[in-house]
C-alpha positions as CSV (number, residue, x, y, z in Angstrom):
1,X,3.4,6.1,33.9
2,X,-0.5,6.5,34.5
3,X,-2.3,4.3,32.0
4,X,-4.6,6.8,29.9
5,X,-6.3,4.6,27.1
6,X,-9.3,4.5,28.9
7,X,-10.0,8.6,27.4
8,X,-8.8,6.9,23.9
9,X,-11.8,8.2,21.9
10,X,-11.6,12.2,23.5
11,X,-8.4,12.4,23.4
12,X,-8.3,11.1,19.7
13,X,-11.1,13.8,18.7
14,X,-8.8,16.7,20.4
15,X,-6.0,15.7,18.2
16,X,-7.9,16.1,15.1
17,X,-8.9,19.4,16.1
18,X,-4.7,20.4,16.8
19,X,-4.4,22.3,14.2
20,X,-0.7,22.3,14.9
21,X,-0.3,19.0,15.7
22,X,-1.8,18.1,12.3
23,X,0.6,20.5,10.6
24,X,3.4,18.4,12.4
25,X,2.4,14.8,11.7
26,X,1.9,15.8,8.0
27,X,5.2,17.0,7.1
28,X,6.3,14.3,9.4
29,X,4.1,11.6,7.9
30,X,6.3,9.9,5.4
31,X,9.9,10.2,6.7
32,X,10.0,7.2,7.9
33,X,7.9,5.3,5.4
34,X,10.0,6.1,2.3
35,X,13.7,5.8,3.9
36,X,12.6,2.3,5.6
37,X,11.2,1.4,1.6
38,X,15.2,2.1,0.6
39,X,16.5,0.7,3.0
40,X,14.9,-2.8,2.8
41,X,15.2,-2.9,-1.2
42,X,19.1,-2.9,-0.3
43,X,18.4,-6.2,0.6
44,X,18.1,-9.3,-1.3
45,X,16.9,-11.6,0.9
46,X,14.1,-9.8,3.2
47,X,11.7,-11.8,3.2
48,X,13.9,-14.8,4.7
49,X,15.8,-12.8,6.8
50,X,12.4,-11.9,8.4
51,X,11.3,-15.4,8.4
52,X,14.8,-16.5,10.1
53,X,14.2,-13.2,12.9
54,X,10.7,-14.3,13.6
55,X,12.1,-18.6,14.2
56,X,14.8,-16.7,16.3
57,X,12.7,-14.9,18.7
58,X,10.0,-17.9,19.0
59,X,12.8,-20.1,19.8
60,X,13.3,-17.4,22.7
61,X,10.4,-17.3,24.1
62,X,9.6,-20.3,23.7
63,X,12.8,-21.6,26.3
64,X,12.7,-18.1,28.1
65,X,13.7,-19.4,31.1
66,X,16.3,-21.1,30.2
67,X,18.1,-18.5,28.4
68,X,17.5,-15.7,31.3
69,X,19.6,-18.3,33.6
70,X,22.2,-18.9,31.0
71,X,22.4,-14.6,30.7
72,X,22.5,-14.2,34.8
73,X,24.9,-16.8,35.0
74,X,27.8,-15.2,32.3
75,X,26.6,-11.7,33.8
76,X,26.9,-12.2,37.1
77,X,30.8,-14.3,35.7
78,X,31.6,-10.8,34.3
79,X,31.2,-8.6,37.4
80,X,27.6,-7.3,36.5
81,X,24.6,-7.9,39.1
82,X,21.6,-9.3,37.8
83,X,18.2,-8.1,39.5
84,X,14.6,-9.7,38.5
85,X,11.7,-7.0,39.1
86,X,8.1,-7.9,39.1
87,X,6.5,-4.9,37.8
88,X,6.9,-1.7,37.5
89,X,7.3,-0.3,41.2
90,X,9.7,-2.4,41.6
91,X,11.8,-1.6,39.5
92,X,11.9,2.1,41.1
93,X,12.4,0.4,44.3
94,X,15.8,-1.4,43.1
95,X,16.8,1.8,40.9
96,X,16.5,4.0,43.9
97,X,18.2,1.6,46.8
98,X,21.5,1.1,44.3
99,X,21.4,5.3,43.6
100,X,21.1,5.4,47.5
101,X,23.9,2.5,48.2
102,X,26.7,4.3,45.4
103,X,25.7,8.0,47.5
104,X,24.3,9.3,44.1
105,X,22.5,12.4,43.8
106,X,22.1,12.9,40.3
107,X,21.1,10.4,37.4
108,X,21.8,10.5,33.9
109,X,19.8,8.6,31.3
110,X,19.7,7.3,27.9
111,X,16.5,6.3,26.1
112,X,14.5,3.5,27.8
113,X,10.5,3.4,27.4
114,X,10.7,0.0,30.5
115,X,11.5,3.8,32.5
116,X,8.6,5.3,30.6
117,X,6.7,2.3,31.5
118,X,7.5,1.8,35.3
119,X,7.3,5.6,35.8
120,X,11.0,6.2,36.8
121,X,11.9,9.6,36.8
122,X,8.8,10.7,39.0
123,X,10.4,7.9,41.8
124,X,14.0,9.1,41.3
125,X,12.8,13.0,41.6
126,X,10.5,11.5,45.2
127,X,13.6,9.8,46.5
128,X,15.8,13.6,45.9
129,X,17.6,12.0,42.8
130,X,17.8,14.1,40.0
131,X,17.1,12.8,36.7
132,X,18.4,14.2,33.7
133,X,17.4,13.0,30.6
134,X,20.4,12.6,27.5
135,X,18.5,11.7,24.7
136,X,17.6,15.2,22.7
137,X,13.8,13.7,21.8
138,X,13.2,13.0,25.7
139,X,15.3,16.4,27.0
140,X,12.7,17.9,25.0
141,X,10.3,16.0,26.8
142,X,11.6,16.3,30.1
143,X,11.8,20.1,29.9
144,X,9.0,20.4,28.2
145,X,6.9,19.5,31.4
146,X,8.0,16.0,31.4
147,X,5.7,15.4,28.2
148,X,4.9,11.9,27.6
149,X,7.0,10.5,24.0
150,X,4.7,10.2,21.2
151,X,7.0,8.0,19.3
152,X,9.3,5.0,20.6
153,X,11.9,5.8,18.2
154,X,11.2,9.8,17.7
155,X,9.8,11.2,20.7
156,X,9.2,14.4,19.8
157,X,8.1,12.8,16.8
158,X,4.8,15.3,17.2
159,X,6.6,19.3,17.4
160,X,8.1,21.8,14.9
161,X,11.5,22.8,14.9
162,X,9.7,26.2,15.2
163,X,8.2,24.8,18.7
164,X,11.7,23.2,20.1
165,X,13.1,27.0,19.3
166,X,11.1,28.7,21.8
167,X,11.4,26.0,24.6
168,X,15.3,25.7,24.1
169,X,15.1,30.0,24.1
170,X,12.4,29.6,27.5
171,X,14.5,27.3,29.8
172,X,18.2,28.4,28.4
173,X,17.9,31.7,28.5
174,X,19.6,32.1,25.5
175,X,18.5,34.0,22.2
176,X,16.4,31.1,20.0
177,X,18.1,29.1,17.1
178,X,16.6,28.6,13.8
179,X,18.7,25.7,12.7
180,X,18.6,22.2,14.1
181,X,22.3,21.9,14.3
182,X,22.1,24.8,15.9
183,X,19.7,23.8,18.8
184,X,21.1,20.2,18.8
185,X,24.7,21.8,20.0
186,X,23.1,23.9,22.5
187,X,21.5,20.8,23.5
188,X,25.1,19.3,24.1
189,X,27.1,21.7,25.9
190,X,23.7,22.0,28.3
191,X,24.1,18.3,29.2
192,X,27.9,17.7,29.3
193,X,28.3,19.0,32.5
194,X,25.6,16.5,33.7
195,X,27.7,13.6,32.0
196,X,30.8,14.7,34.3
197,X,29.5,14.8,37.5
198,X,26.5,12.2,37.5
199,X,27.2,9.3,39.8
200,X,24.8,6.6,38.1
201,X,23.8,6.5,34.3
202,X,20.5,4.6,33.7
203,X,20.3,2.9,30.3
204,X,16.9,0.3,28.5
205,X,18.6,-2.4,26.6
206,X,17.7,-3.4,22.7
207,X,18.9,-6.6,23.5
208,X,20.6,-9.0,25.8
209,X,22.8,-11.6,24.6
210,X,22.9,-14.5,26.4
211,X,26.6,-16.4,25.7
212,X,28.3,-13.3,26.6
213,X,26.3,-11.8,29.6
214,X,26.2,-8.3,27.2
215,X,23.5,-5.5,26.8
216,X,23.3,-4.3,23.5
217,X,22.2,-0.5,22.9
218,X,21.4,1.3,19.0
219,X,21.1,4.8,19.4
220,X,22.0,7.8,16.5
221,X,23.6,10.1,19.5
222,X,27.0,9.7,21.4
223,X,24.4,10.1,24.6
224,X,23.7,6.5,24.9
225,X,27.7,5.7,25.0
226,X,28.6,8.7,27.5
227,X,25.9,7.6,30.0
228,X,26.9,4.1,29.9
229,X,30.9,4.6,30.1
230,X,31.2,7.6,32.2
231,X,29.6,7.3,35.3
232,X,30.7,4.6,38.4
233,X,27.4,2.7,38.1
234,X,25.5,1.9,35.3
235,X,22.1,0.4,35.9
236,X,20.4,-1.4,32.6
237,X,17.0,-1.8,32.5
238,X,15.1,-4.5,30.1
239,X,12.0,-6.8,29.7
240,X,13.1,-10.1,30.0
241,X,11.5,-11.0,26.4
242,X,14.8,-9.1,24.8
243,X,17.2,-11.8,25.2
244,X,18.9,-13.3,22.6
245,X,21.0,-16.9,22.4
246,X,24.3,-15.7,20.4
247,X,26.5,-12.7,19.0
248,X,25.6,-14.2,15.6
249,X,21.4,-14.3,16.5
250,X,22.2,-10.3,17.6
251,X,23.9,-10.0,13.9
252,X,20.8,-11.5,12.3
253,X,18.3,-9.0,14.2
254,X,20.5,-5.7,13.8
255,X,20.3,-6.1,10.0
256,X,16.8,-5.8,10.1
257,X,15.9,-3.2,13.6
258,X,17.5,0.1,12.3
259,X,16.2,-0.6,8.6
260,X,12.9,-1.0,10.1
261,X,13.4,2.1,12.5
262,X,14.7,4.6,10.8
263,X,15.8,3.5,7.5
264,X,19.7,2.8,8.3
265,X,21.5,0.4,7.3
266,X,23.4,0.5,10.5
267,X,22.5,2.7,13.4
268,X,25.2,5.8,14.4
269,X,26.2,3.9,17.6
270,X,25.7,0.6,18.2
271,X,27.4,-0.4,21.6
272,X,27.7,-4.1,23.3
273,X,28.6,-3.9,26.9
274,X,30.0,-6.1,29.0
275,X,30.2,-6.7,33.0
276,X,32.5,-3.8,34.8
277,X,35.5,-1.9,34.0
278,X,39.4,-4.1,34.2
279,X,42.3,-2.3,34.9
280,X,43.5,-2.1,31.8
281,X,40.1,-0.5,30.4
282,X,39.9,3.1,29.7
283,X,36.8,3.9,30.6
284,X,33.6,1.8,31.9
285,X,31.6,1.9,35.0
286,X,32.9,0.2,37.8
287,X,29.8,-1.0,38.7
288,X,26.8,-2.7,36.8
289,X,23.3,-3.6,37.3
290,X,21.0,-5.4,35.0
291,X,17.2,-5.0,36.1
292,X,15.4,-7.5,34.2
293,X,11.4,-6.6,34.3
294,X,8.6,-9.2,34.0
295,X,5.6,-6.4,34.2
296,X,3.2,-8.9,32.7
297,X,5.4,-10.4,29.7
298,X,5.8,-13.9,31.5
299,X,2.1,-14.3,31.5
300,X,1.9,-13.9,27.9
301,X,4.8,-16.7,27.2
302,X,2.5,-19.7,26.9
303,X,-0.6,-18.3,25.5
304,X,-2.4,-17.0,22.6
305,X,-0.8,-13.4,22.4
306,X,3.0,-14.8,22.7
307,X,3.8,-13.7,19.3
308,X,3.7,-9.6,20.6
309,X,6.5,-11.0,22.7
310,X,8.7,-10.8,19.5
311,X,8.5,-7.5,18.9
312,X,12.0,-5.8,18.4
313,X,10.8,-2.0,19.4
314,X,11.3,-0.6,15.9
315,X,8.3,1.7,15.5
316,X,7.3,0.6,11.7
317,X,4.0,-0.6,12.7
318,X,3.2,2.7,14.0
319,X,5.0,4.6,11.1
320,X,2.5,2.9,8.5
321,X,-0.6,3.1,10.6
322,X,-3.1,5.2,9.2
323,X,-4.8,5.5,12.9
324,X,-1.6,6.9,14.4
325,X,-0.5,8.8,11.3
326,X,-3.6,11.3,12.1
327,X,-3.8,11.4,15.7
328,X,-0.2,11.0,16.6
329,X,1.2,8.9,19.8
330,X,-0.3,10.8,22.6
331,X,-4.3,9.7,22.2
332,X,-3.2,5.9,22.8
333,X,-2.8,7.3,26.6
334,X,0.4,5.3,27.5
335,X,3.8,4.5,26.9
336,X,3.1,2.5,23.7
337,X,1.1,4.1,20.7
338,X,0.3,3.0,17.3
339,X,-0.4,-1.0,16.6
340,X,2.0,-2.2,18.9
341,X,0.9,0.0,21.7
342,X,-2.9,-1.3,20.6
343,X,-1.9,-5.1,21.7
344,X,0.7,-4.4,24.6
345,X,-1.6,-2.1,26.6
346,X,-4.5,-4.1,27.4
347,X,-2.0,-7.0,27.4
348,X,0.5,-5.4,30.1
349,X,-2.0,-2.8,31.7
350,X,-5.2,-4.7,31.6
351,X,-7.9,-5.4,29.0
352,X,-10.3,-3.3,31.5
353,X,-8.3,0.1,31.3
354,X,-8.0,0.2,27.9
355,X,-11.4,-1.0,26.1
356,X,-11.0,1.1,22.6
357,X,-7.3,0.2,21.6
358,X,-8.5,-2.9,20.4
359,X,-10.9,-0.8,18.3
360,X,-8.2,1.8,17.0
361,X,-7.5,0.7,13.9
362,X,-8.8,-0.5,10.5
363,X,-7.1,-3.8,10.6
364,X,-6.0,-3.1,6.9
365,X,-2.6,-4.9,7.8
366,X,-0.3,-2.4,7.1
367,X,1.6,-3.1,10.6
368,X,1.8,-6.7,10.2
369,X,3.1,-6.6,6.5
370,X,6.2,-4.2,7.8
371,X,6.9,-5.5,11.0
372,X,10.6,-7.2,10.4
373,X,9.6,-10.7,12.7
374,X,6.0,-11.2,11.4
375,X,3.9,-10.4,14.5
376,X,0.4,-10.9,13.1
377,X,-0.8,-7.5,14.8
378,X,-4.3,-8.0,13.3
379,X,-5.1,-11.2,14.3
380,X,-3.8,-10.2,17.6
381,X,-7.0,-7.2,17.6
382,X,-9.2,-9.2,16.7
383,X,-8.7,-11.8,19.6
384,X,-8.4,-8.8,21.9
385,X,-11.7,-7.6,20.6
386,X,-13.2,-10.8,21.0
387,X,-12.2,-11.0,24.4
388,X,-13.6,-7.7,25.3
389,X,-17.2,-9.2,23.6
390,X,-17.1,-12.3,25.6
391,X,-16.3,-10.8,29.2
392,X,-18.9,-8.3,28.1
393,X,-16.8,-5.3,28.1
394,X,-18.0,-3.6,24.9
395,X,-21.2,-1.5,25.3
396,X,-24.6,-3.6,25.3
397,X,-25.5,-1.9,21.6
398,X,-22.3,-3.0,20.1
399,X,-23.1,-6.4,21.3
400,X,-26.6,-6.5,20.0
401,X,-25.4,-5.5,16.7
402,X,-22.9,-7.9,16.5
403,X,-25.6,-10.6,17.3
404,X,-27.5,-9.4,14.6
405,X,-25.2,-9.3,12.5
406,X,-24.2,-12.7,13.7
407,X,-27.5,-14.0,13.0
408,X,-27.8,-12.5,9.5
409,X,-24.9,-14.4,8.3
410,X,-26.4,-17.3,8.7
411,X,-29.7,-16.5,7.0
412,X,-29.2,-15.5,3.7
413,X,-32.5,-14.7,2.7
414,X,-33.0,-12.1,5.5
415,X,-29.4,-11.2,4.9
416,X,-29.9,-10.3,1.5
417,X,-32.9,-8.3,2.0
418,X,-31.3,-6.4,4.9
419,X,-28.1,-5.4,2.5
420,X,-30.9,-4.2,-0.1
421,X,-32.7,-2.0,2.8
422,X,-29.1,-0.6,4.1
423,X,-28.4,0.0,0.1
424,X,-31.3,1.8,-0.5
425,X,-31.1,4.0,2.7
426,X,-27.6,5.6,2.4
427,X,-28.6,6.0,-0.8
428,X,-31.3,8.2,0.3
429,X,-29.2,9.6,2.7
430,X,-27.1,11.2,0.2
431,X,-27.3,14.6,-0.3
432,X,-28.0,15.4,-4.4
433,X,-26.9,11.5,-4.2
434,X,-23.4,12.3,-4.1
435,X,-22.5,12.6,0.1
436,X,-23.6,11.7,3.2
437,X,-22.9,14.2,5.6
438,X,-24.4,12.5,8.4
439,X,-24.9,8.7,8.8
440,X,-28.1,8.5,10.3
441,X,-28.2,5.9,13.5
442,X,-23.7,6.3,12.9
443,X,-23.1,9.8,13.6
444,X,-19.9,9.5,14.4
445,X,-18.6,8.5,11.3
446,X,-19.2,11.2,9.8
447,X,-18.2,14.1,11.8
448,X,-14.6,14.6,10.6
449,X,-15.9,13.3,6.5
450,X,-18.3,13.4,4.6
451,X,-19.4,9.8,2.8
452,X,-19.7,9.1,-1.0
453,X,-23.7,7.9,-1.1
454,X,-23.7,4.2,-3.2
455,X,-25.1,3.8,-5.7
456,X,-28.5,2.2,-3.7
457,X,-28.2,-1.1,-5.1
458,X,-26.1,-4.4,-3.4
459,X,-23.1,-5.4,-5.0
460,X,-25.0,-9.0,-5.9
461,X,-27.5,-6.5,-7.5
462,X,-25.1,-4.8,-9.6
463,X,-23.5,-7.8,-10.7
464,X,-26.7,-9.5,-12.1
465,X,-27.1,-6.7,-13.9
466,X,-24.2,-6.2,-15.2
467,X,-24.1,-10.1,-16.2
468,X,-27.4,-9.1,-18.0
469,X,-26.3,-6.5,-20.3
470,X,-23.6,-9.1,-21.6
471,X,-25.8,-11.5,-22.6
């Protein structure tokens, strides 16, 4: 998938102005807030549980390679076949020489944004393989277009039921639904068929566990189970950073991913596969691929950004963020959106194509105080931000200001009188000394809000004087 952050701001602006998108995103805008609330107070021990996660998934990464081998090796023990891709394009390469080895025309797929990442279904659909996506959020999608997902958990997290009506009505040919059990049964009898005669399904992978050579998968429809179970091969496709030591370290991070996704105590399905089908198994494919995808993530294992590496893909950073709770997933330009997407996309797609992520978002900490293995998602920003100032990507006015700024600080005489000046001016700004409707040399800050004028003093100011009537 193209990388798009560089048109961040634009794209941002065109979202506020969606009238409809904004109708969406606020009836939308604390689902997932609220029920994640419940579901953690049902726990009495959150905050260690999330201390114990975020030890877990150091310990990880922090022996990486070692615990990759140990996976390969009980994999590979159980039939599986483990492949190691660079980067995106190669995983498309692998994908599309096992399709072409099993004879397999036709693909089906459960969620995986590695696919979103390494662009998948546009290699699959070049090398005559169809792709058919299971999952009813990416359907929607796919049919839609082949929209980009706005959401990592809720794709279509951005549309109306109203909106999925008319596109089920304009590619089925039926008459439209008004329910959503309606549409969502529609919806299956489209894509059984494609479950019954696809030669290859094509699964991500929340986690691999490394004892038992297993992928685990948490999905809330019977898709993700069908596409694994029913078709001859079943290729999985991971990052490498989701491998986990033990059954019992997997038991420790499912009590806290589908709380923090969705606000479940347990997800619908939750499925742990292992190597091919026996004799004796009923079902199961009878051939199975891991692709294990690097992309970037191994440079990040020793430095200063390791910590993102911990992230369990739940979405609550991006379900609290004020930033993506207005302009929804798409503005962030790629595959990850919200917080999380802010960090990984310089980090995996380069600092250079995406130089306002580090600047979308208030740093108020709202991510970082839900996220269920403490990733510090601020403090990871700010160090992106300061690496765009020091390799002097940031425009040469945002740098001189900072410098001032900079300089200020130290000098608190001139700081002082430059806080009074600033005071005084917005004051005067103010229209009837109420609002600001336009900030002066800052434009921009005001074109979707008006500004509350101050009061035209400094807060030191106030203070003293406010010490002085007490006396």
């Amino acid at each position: 998938m193209e990388i798009h952050s560089m048109h961040f701001k634009a794209r941002a602006g065109q979202k506020m102005a969606d009238v409809v998108l904004q109708q969406n995103l606020k009836k939308t805008r604390s689902k997932f807030v609220d029920k994640r609330a419940n579901a953690i107070r049902q726990l009495d021990d959150f905050e260690d549980l999330r201390t114990a996660a975020q030890e877990l998934r150091d310990r990880v990464i922090n022996n990486l390679d070692l615990w990759l081998e140990r996976f390969e090796e009980e994999a590979t023990r159980r039939g599986a076949t483990v492949l190691w891709a660079r980067d995106g394009a190669e995983v498309c390469r692998l994908t599309v020489d096992i399709a072409r080895k099993h004879g397999v025309t036709m693909a089906v797929k459960s969620k995986s944004m590695l696919s979103e990442e390494a662009a998948l279904n546009q290699a699959l659909e070049a090398a005559g393989i169809r792709p058919v996506e299971t999952d009813l959020g990416e359907y929607i999608l796919q049919i839609n277009n082949n929209e980009p997902p706005s959401h990592i958990v809720a794709p279509v997290f951005h549309k109306s039921k109203e909106e999925i009506s008319a596109l089920f009505a304009r590619t089925h040919g039926l008459p439209p639904k008004t329910g959503i059990e309606e549409m969502a049964r529609e919806a299956r009898e489209v894509l059984r068929p494609h479950f019954l005669s696809a030669g290859m399904g094509i699964s991500g992978g929340n986690f691999l566990v490394a004892e038992t050579g297993s992928v685990a998968l948490v999905t809330n429809e019977g898709n993700g189970r069908m596409v694994t179970t029913m078709p001859d091969v079943h290729v999985a496709i991971t990052g490498i950073e989701k491998v986990v030591p033990t059954l019992e370290d997997l038991a420790t991070l499912m009590r806290l991913l589908p709380r923090s996704a969705t606000g479940q105590s347990i997800s619908n399905y939750f499925s742990l596969l292992t190597g091919v089908k026996k004799p004796d198994d009923s079902d199961g494919p009878r051939h199975m691929y891991f692709i294990l995808v690097d992309n970037g993530r191994a440079d990040l294992v020793a430095g200063e950004y390791a910590a993102m590496l911990r992230c369990i893909r739940c979405g609550a950073c991006m379900n609290h963020c004020p930033v993506y709770q207005s302009i929804g997933g798409h503005a962030y330009g790629w595959v990850y959106p919200g917080p999380m997407g802010s960090v990984l996309t310089p980090l995996l797609g380069g600092i250079e194509n995406a130089l306002d992520l580090p600047q979308a978002s208030t740093l108020c900490n709202q991510c970082g105080s839900v996220c269920p293995v403490n990733i510090p998602l601020p403090d990871l920003l700010r160090k992106l931000r300061e690496r765009q100032l020091k390799n002097g990507l940031r425009p040469l006015s945002e740098r001189l200001l900072l410098r001032s700024w900079s300089w200020l600080a130290r000098h608190p005489r001139c700081y002082t009188l430059a806080a009074q000046l600033g005071a005084r001016y917005l004051r005067w700004l103010g229209e009837d000394g109420k609002r600001i409707r336009v900030l002066g040399l800052m434009p921009e800050w005001t074109t979707g809000r008006d500004l509350p004028a101050p009061p035209g003093k400094t807060f030191r100011e106030l203070y003293a004087a406010r010490a002085r009537a007490r006396k």
